[in-house]
DOZA-113875 format. One record per residue (C-alpha): x, y, z; residue in one letter. Coordinates in steps of 0.05 Angstrom, whole numbers, padded with zeros to 5 digits, always signed. Layout:
<atoms>
XYZA/...
</atoms>
This chain:
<atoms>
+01908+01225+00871X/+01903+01220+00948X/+01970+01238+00987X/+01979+01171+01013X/+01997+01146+00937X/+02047+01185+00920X/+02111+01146+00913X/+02159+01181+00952X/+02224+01178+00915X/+02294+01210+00948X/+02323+01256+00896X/+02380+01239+00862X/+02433+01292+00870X/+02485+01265+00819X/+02436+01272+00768X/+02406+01344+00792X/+02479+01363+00793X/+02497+01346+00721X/+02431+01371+00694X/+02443+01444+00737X/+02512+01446+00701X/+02475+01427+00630X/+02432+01485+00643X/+02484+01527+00670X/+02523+01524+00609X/+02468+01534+00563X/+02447+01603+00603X/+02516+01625+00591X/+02521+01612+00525X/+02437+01641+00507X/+02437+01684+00449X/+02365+01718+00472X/+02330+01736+00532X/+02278+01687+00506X/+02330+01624+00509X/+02345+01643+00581X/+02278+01647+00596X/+02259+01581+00577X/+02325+01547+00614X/+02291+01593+00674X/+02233+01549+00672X/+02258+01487+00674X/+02307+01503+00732X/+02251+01530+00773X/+02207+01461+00756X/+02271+01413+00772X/+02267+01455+00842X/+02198+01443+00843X/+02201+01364+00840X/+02250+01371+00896X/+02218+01416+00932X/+02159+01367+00922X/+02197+01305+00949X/+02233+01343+01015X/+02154+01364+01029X/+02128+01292+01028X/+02193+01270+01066X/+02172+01314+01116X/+02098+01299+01119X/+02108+01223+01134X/+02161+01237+01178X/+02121+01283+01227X/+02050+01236+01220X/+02110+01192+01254X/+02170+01214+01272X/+02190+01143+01295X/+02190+01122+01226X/+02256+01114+01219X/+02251+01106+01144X/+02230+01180+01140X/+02265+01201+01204X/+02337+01176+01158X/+02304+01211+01097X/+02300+01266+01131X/+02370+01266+01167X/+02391+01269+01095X/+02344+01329+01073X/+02385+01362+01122X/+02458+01339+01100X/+02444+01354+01041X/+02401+01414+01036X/+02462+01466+01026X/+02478+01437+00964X/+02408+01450+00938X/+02415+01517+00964X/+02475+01523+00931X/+02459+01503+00857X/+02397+01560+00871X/+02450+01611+00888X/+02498+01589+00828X/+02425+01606+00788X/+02404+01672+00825X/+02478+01709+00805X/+02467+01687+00734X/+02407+01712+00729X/+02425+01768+00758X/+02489+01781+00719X/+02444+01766+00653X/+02474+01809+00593X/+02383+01805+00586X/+02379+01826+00647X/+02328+01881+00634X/+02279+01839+00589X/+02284+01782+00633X/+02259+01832+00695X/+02199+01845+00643X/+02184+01784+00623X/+02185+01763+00700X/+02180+01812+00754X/+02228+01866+00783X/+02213+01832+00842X/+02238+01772+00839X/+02305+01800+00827X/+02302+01839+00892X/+02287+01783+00921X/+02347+01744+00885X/+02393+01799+00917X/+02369+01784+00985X/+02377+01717+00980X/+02446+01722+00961X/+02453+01749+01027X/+02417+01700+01059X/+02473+01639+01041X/+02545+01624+01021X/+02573+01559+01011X/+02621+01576+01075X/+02567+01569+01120X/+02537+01499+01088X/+02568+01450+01144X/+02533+01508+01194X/+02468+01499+01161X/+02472+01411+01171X/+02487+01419+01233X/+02428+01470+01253X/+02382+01427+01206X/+02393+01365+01253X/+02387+01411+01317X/+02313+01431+01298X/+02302+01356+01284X/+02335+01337+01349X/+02289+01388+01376X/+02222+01365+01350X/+02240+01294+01371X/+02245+01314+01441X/+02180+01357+01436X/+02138+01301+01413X/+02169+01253+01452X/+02132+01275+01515X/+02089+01220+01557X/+02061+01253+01608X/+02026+01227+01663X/+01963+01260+01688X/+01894+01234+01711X/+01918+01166+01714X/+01922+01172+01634X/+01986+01192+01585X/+01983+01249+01540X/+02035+01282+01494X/+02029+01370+01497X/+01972+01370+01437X/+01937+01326+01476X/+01950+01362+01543X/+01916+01412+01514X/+01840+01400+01526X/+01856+01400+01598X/+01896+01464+01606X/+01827+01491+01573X/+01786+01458+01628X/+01735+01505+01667X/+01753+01478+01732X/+01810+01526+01750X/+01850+01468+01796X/+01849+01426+01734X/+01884+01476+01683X/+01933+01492+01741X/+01950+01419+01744X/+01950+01399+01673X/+02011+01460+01668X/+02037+01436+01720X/+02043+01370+01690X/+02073+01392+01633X/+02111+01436+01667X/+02147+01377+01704X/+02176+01343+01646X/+02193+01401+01618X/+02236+01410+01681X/+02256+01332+01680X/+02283+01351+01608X/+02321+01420+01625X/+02387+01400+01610X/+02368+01371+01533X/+02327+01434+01520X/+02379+01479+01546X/+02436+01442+01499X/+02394+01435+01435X/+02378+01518+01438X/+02451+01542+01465X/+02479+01499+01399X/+02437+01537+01361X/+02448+01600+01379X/+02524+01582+01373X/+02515+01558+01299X/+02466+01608+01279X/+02516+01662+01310X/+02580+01625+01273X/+02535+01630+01204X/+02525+01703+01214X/+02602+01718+01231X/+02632+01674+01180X/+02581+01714+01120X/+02614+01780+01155X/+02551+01806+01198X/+02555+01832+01273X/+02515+01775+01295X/+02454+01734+01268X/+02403+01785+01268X/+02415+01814+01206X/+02427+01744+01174X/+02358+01719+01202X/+02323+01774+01170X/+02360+01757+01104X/+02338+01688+01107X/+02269+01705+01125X/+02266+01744+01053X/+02249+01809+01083X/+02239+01845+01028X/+02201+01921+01052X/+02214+01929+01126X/+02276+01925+01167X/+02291+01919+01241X/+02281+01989+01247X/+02222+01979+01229X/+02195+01919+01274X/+02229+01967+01341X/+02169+02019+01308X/+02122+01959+01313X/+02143+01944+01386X/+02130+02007+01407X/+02069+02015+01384X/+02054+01947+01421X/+02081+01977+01490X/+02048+02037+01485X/+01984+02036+01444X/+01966+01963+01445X/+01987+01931+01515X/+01950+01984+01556X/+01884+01964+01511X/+01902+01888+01523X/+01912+01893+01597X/+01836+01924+01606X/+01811+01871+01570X/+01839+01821+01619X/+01818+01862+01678X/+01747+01851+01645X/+01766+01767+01638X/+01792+01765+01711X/+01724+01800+01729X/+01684+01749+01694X/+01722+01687+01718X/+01715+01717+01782X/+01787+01715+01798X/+01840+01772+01827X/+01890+01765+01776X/+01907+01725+01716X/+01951+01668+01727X/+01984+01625+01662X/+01930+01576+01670X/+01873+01625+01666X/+01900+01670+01613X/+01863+01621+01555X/+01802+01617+01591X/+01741+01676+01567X/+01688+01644+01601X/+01677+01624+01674X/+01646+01557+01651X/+01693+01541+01600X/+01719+01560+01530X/+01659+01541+01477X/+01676+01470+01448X/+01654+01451+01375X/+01602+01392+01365X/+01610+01327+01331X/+01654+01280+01311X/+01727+01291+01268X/+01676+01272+01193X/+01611+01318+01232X/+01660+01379+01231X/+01700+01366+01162X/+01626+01357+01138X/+01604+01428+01167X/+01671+01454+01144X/+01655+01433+01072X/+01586+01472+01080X/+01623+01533+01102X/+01675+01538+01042X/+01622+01523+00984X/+01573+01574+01013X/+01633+01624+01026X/+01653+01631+00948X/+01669+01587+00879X/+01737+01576+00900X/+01731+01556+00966X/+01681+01508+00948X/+01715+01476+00895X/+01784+01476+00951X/+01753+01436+00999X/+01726+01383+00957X/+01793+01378+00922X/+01828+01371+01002X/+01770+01322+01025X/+01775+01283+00960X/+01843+01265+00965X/+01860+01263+01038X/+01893+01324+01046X/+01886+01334+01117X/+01921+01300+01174X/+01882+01325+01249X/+01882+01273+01303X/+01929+01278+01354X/+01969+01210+01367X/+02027+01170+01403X/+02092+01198+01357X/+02061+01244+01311X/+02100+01308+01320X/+02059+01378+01356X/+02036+01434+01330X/+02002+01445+01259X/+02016+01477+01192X/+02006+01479+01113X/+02052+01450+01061X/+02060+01455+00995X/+02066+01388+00942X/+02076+01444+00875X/+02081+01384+00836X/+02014+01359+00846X/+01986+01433+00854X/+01968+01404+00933X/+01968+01436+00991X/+01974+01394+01052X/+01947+01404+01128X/+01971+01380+01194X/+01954+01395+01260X/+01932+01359+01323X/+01849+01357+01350X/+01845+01355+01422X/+01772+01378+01424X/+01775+01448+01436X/+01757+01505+01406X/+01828+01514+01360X/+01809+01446+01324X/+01758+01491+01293X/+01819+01540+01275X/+01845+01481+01237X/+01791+01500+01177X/+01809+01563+01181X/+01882+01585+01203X/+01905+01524+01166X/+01856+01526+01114X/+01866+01602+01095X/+01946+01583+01077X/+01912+01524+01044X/+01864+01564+00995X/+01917+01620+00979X/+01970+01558+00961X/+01913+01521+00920X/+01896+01587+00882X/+01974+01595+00873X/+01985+01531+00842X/+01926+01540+00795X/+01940+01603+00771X/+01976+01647+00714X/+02033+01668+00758X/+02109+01646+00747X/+02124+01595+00812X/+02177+01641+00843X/+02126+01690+00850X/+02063+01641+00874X/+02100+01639+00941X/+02102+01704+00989X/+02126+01726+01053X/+02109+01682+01117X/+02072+01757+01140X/+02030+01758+01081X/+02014+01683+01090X/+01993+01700+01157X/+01945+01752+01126X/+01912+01704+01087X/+01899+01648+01148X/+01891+01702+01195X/+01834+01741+01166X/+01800+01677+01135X/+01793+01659+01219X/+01745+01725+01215X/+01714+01714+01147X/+01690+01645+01179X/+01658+01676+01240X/+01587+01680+01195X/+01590+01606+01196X/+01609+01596+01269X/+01542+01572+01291X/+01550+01489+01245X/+01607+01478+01290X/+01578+01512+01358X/+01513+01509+01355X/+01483+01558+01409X/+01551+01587+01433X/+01580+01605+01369X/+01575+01680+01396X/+01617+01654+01458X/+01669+01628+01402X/+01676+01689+01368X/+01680+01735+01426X/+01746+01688+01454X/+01773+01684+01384X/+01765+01765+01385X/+01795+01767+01452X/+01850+01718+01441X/+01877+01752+01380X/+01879+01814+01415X/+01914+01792+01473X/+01963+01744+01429X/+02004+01807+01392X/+02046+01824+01460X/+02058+01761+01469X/+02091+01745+01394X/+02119+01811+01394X/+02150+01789+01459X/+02178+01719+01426X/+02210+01761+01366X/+02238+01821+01413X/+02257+01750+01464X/+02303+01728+01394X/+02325+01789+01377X/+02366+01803+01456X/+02386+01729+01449X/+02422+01734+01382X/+02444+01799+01403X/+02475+01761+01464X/+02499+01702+01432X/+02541+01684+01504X/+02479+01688+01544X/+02476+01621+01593X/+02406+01584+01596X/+02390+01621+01668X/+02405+01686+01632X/+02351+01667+01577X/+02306+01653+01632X/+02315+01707+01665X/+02307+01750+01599X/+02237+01715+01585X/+02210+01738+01649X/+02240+01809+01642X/+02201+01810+01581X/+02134+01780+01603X/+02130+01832+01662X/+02128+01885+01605X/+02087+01857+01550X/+02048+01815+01592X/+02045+01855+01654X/+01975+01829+01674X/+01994+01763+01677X/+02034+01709+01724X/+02069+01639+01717X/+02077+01639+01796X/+02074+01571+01820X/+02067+01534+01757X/+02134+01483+01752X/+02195+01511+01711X/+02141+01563+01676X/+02158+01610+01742X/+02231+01592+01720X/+02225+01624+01654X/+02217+01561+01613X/+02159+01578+01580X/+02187+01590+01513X/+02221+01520+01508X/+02159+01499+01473X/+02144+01558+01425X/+02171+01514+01375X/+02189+01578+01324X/+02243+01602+01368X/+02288+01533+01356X/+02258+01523+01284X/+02247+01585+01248X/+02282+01647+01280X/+02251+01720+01273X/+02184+01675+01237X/+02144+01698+01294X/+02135+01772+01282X/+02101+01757+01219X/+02038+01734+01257X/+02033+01804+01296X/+02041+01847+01231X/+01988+01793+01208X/+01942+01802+01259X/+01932+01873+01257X/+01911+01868+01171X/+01874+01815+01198X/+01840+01863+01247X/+01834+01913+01189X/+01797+01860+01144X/+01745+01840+01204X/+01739+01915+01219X/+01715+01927+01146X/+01670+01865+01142X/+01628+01888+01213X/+01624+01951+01191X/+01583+01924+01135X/+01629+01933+01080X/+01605+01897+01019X/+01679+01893+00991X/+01702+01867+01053X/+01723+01791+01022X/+01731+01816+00952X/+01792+01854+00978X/+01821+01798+01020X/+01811+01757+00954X/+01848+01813+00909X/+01902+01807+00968X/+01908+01733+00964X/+01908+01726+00884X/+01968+01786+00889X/+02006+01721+00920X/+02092+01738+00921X/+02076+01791+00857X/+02076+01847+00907X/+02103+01876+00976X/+02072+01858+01033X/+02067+01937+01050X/+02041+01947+00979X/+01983+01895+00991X/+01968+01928+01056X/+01963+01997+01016X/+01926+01959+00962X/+01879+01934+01013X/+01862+02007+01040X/+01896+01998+01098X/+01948+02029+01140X/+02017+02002+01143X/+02033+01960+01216X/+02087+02004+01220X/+02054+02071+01202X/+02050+02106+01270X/+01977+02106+01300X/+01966+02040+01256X/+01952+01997+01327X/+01917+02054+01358X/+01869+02061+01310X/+01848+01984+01304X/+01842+01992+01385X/+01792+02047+01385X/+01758+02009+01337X/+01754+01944+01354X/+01732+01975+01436X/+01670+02002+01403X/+01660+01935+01376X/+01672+01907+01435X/+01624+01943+01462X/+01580+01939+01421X/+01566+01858+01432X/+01557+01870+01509X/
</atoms>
């Protein structure tokens, strides 16, 4: 069935409340583990169908988000989300206080009763009104986002499409394209400012209504942290100031020297090559065509994932008037479909749609299709990251369908991109962490905080004369910091297994994709820092962890010169 015939159908809560209660009463009243069990399964498929539905909601609404059939759906996805949360958390402490509890963990997973106990953490029915009104702030936010018309050229492009120019290899064009944007960014101050101070006040009034100092500790609850703490991410970030932003800041002494340029400017800081970034050949079909070549050479179940996401429409890519930035994967668990968005603008990272994308894609598809229980098909957003992450390298073999003769161009900026990008979303998390910390803070004070931390995790770098980027605005459209707080760590921690998998599969290691595969079939039925260990790798947040992958990823560095 493609996506587009689905019937979209609003769920009726009346009826999910009365058949929760049903199924309440008959878990209290189970005389076995095995009863419970089987009451367990169809709560956790009712979720699913909902779950389903909120997905597809959101889908149409961002191909469009002046629908305003699907912009009112999804108004009421948001007023109405807490009491879906709640009728989950009503489940989690029964299953939890289970008289079975013990056969129930067997017949399950230990784990997913951690991960019930964090969640209880995570949400009370005191902060529900909180959660409506943050739900329509990230909404209010996206609107704005993808609202932008800006002019340049004697055209009108929205960011996504902005993009291709801010790429350009004439230097004066990339300096005007962020200008550009920077400009309406600036004409827009005041709305961006508003939307991100009322979330910080709600998110902080959450926290301190559920008892916690401020929304830190909440944000890590609700981002199912399960094996590391924020003790553990300050480890991280000092490995990144002292073992990993050193390394990054050579290599852009080595891309100013190429672009034949003093010093690094915001404008040149996505640039590799003097003459531009490589851009991929064909047409929108040429490269889906070439991306269906890659995933049935790469293994059985690629192959078989991509005709099941060509088949049935399953990808959404060109960048339009009202479709909403950015990309990402989605899950439809009724249908066992994974869905992709994300916005060409014929560069190089349309390319990173078939993989990024395409790697959350395969691990969801595998998910859905295999033996596990659904609570433990789904994972943390760091091990997701893994498994989109290292499929970018796994796809490097291929590189040369989508640029021909300069497919050694591509993978040298993808290398150098990825090592320059963990600063910078270190930066964004540590950037969260002061903010929530400092829940008063005005807008100039955030500013000012953003460039405080750019001159230390991006030391080699300036946003001087670029409008309201030199302001400290720059962060107003890293969408994760108004939509999903604390997310954005999860792509560092990522990045370096990432690093480890690549590592392993230029040294020659024959194992090298049958262990990313072991990692991705593991799915939510482990730790992320037991996958990692699994994996033969060191832990992110083992000392010497980032140190290592730099010495080793210089000698492959130097290597390709």
């Amino acid at each position: 069935m493609k996506i587009s015939e689905i019937k979209y159908q609003r769920p009726d809560i009346a009826a999910l409340k009365a058949r929760a209660e049903t199924l309440f009463s008959a878990f209290d009243s189970a005389s076995s583990a095995e009863e419970q069990l089987k009451i367990y399964n169809e709560f956790i498929a009712m979720t699913e169908t909902v779950s389903t539905q909120n997905s597809l909601a959101y889908v149409r609404f961002t191909l469009d988000t002046r629908d305003k059939f699907y912009s009112d759906e999804i108004e009421w996805m948001n007023e109405n989300g807490p009491v879906f949360e709640e009728m989950g958390l009503v489940f989690r402490k029964k299953m939890l206080g289970s008289k079975f509890r013990a056969e129930l963990e067997k017949a399950l997973s230990p784990k997913i009763f951690k991960d019930y106990e964090i969640s209880m953490k995570a949400f009370d029915p005191i902060i529900a009104e909180d959660c409506v009104e943050e739900a329509k702030l990230q909404t209010e936010y996206k609107k704005l986002l993808s609202s932008a018309k800006i002019p340049f050229k004697g055209g009108e492009y929205n960011i996504p499409q902005l993009g291709k120019f801010k790429e350009s290899p004439d230097r004066e064009t990339r300096k005007a394209a962020f200008n550009a944007q920077g400009e309406w960014m600036k004409q827009n101050a005041d709305k961006f400012d508003d939307i991100f101070d009322r979330m910080v006040k709600v998110r902080d009034r959450m926290a301190k209504k559920m008892g916690y100092k401020n929304y830190v500790e909440l944000g890590y609850y609700r981002m199912g942290r399960d094996c590391y703490s924020p003790e553990d991410i300050a480890a991280f970030r000092k490995q990144v100031l002292n073992d990993w932003v050193p390394f990054v800041c050579e290599r852009k002494a080595e891309q100013a020297e190429n672009l034949g340029i003093d010093r690094i400017m915001l404008y040149d800081d996505p640039i590799t090559f003097k003459d531009g970034n490589p851009e991929p050949k064909g047409t929108p079909e040429e490269i889906f065509e070439n991306g269906r070549k890659m995933y049935k050479e790469m293994s059985p179940l690629t192959g078989e994932f991509i005709d099941f996401m060509l088949e049935n429409d399953l990808f959404d890519v060109l960048a339009r008037e009202g479709k909403s930035g950015g990309g990402y994967c989605i899950d439809l668990p009724d249908y066992k479909m994974p869905f992709i968005f994300a916005n060409f603008n014929g560069t190089y990272g349309d390319i990173d749609v078939l993989t990024h994308e395409a790697g959350h894609a395969i691990a969801a598809y595998k998910a859905m299709n295999g033996p596990l229980t659904p609570e433990l098909r789904s994972f943390g957003m760091e091990t997701a990251e893994v498994h989109s992450m290292s499929m970018e390298f796994f796809a490097w073999k291929w590189m040369p369908l989508f640029f021909g003769e300069k497919s050694e161009e591509y993978c040298a900026m993808h290398l150098n991109n990825a090592i320059s990008f963990i600063p910078y979303g270190t930066m964004v998390d540590y950037f969260q962490q002061c903010v929530y910390e400092n829940p008063e803070m005005t807008p100039a004070e955030r500013k000012k905080l953003w460039l405080e931390l750019e001159a230390k995790f991006r030391p080699y770098m300036s946003s001087e004369g670029i409008a309201y980027m030199e302001e400290g605005g720059r962060w107003q459209y890293q969408s994760h910091i108004y939509e999903r707080p604390f997310y954005y760590i999860d792509y560092c921690l990522a990045q370096t297994v990432a690093f480890d998998f690549l590592i392993a599969m230029l040294h020659g290691n024959a194992d090298a994709f049958s262990r990313y595969d072991r990692f991705v079939t593991a799915a939510g039925s482990k730790y992320f820092t037991e996958l990692v260990s699994d994996a033969g790798f060191m832990s992110p947040f083992e000392d010497g962890a980032l140190k290592n992958i730099a010495a080793e990823l210089k000698k492959i560095a130097e290597r390709e010169q």
